[in-house]
N, C-alpha and C positions, 0 to 999 in steps of 0.2 A: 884563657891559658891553653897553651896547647898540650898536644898527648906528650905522656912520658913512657918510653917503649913500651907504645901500643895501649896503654893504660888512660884512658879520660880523666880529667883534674876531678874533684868533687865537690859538690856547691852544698855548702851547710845555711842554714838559715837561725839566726836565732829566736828561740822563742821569749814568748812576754818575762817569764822566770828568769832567763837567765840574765835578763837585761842587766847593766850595771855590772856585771861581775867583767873580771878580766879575760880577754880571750884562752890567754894561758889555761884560766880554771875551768872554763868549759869545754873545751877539750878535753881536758883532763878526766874528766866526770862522764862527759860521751863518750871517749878513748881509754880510759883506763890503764897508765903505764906508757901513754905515749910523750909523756913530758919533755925527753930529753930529743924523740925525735921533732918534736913542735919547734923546739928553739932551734934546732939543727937547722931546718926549714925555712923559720923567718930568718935567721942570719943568712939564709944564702936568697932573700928575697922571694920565696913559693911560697908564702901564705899572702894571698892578698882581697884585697875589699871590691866592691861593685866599680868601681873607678879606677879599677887596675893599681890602687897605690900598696905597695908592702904593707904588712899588720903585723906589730911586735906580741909577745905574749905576754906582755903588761897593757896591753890594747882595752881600754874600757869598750865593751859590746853595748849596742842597743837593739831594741825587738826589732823583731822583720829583717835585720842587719844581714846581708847575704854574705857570705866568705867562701872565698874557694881556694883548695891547698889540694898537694897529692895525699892520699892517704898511705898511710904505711902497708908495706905487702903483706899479706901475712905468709906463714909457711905454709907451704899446699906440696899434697903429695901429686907426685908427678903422672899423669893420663900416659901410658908407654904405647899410645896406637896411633897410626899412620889416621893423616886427614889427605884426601888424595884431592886434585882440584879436578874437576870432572868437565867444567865449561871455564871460560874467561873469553869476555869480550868488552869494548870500549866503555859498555854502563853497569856492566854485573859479574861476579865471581858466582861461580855452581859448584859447590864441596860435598861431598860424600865424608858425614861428619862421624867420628867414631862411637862408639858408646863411651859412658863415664864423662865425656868432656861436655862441659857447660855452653849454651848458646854465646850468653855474653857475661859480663862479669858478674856477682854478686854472691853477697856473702862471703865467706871464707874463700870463694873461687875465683878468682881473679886472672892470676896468667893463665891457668888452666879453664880455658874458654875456648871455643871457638873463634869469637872474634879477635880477641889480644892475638893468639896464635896464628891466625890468618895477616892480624894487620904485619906482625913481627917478621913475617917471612915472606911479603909483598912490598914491606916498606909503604905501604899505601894508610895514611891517618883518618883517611876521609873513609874509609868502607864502614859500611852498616849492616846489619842482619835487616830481611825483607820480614820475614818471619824469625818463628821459635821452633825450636825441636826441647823436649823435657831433654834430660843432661841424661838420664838412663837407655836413652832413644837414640840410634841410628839414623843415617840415611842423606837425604837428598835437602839441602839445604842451602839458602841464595844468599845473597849479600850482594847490594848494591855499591857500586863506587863513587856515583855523580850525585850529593845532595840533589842539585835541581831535578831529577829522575825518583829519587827515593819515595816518595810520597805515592808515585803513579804504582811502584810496584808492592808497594806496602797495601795499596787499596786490593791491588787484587787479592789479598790475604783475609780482606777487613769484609769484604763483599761476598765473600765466598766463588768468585770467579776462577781461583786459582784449581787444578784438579790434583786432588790429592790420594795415593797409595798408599797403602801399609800391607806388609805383611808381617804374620804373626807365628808364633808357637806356643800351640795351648794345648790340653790332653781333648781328648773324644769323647764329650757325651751321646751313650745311647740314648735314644730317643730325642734330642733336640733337633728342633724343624727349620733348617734350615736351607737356601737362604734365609735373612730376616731382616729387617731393619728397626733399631732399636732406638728408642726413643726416650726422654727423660730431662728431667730438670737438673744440673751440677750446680754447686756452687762451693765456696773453698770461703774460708776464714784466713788471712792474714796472718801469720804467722803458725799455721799448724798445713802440716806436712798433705795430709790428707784431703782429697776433696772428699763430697757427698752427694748425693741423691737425695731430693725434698720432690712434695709435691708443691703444684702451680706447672702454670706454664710451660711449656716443651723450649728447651734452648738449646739442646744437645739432639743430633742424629747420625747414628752411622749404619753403614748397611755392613753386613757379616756373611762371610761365606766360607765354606770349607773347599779348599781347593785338593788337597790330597793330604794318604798318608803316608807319613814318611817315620825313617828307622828312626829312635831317639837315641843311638850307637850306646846302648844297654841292655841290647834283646828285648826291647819293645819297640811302641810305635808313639808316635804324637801325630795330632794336626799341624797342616799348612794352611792358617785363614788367609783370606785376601780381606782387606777393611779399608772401606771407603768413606773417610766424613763429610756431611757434608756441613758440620759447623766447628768449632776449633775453642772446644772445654778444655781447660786445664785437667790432664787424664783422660780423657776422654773414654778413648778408645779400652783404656784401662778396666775403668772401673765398669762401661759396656758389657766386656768380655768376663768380666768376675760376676756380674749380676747376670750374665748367662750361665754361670755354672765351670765356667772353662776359662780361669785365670791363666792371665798369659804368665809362660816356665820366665822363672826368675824374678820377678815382679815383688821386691821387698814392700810394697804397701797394701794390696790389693789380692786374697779378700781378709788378712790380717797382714797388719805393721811385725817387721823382724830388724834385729838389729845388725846391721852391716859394718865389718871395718874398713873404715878407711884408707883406703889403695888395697881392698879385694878385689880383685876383676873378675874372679873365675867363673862368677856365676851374674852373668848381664842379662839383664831383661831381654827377651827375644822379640822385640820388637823392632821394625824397621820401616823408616819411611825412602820405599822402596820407588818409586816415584813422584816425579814432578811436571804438570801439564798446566799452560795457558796462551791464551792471546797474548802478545807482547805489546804493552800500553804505549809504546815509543812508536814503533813500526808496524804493526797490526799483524807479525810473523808467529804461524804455530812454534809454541817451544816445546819439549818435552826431555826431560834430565832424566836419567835412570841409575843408581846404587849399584856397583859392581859388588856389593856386602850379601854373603851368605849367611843366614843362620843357621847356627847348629842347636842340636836338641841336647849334648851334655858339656859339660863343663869344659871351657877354654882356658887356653894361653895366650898371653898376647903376644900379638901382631908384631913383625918390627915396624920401628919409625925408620 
């Protein structure tokens, strides 16, 4: 199935349980309330089976049975900040990605992505994220346009080839010794917000440095860290810098969860992936992307789009 502005179909699979029931009812059970859009759907022929054929909602399902339909949007409040395109050439888009907006679709976030957004306003269906930025995170973020290409640039991400930037805004511990490089094991549970720290094995490393200090336009001061990963934990850098003592300013998870509403902006995590460096897997050309994104140490407004 092809994209529906910008949005990829979605392939459901059924499971052993739901076998025998109607397709209509398992939707309905996995969707709750989307009944009237389901039928909407097959009458106009978007729900369909591994074979490409239509599927009504009186369709008896069986296990392993794949189906692919669009899913219904949901409401999402609107990200009101410019994505600026920083590089475009014949195999890659270079975006300076805002804070609040998602890499790529999921969960309740769907237009409000990076990529829907980028594909919507390039008209291009084929573009992919090379990598991921968290949805609270800034900065300097790729996206490929030529599947046959994606794979080469996705590795440099997977391999740790790729040279990655961040800069931060955290407060100043006296006495921490820095530079440093921090070291530790993450891992995240599926479905819950927060990653963690275990012992075992090293799987996580960034290095840490204090680059200056600057005003926090409250009559005091914060840090300016420079952070460099050299591996790519969900949080990473995050939860690094909170287990130094010096949580990065706005950071609603990290070193306590706080409840945020949705479409606040004023208070963004100050973090920013402020660079991007590698060999080019195509041509063997140095690249280097750079964030024209300032942080500030107190409270915003957004940007126009």
């Amino acid at each position: 199935m092809p994209l529906r502005d910008g949005v990829d179909p979605t392939r459901l699979v059924i499971a052993e349980e739901e076998a025998g029931r109607t397709l209509g009812d398992v939707l309905e059970a996995r969707f709750p309330g989307t009944s009237e859009y389901v039928i909407r759907e097959s009458a106009n022929g978007c729900v369909l089976g591994s074979d490409g054929a239509p599927l009504a909602p009186s369709t008896p399902v069986t296990a392993r049975q794949a189906v692919w339909m669009y899913r219904e949007l949901p409401d999402e409040v609107d990200v009101p900040f410019a994505m600026p395109v920083l590089h475009a050439d014949e195999r890659i888009v270079v975006v300076d990605k805002p804070h609040f907006l998602a890499t790529m679709p999921r969960g309740a976030r769907v237009v409000q992505s990076a990529l829907v957004r980028l594909r919507r306003e390039l008209g291009e269906p084929l573009l992919s994220p090379a990598h991921r930025l968290d949805r609270l995170t800034a900065g300097v973020l790729l996206f490929t346009r030529d599947p046959a290409v994606r794979g080469a640039y996705q590795q440099l991400f997977a391999t740790g080839s790729a040279r990655k930037e961040y800069m931060a805004l955290a407060p100043i511990r006296p006495g921490l010794d820095l530079p440093v490089v921090v070291e530790s094991r993450i891992e995240k549970t599926a479905g819950i917000m927060r990653a963690y720290e275990v012992d075992g094995p090293v799987n996580a490393r960034s290095h840490v440095e204090l680059e200056a200090e600057v005003p926090d336009g409250r009559g005091g001061t914060v840090g300016r860290y420079r952070l460099r990963p050299e591996t790519g934990k969900t949080h990473q850098l995050r939860l690094h810098m909170s287990g130094l003592g010096v949580p990065i300013l706005g950071d609603p998870l990290y070193p306590e969860q706080r409840d945020v509403v949705d479409g606040d902006f004023t208070d963004p995590l100050r973090l920013l992936a402020r660079s991007l460096a590698f060999v080019d897997p195509i041509d063997g050309a140095e690249r280097e992307f750079v964030s024209d994104r300032v942080l500030s140490g107190y409270l915003v407004a957004p940007e126009p789009r």
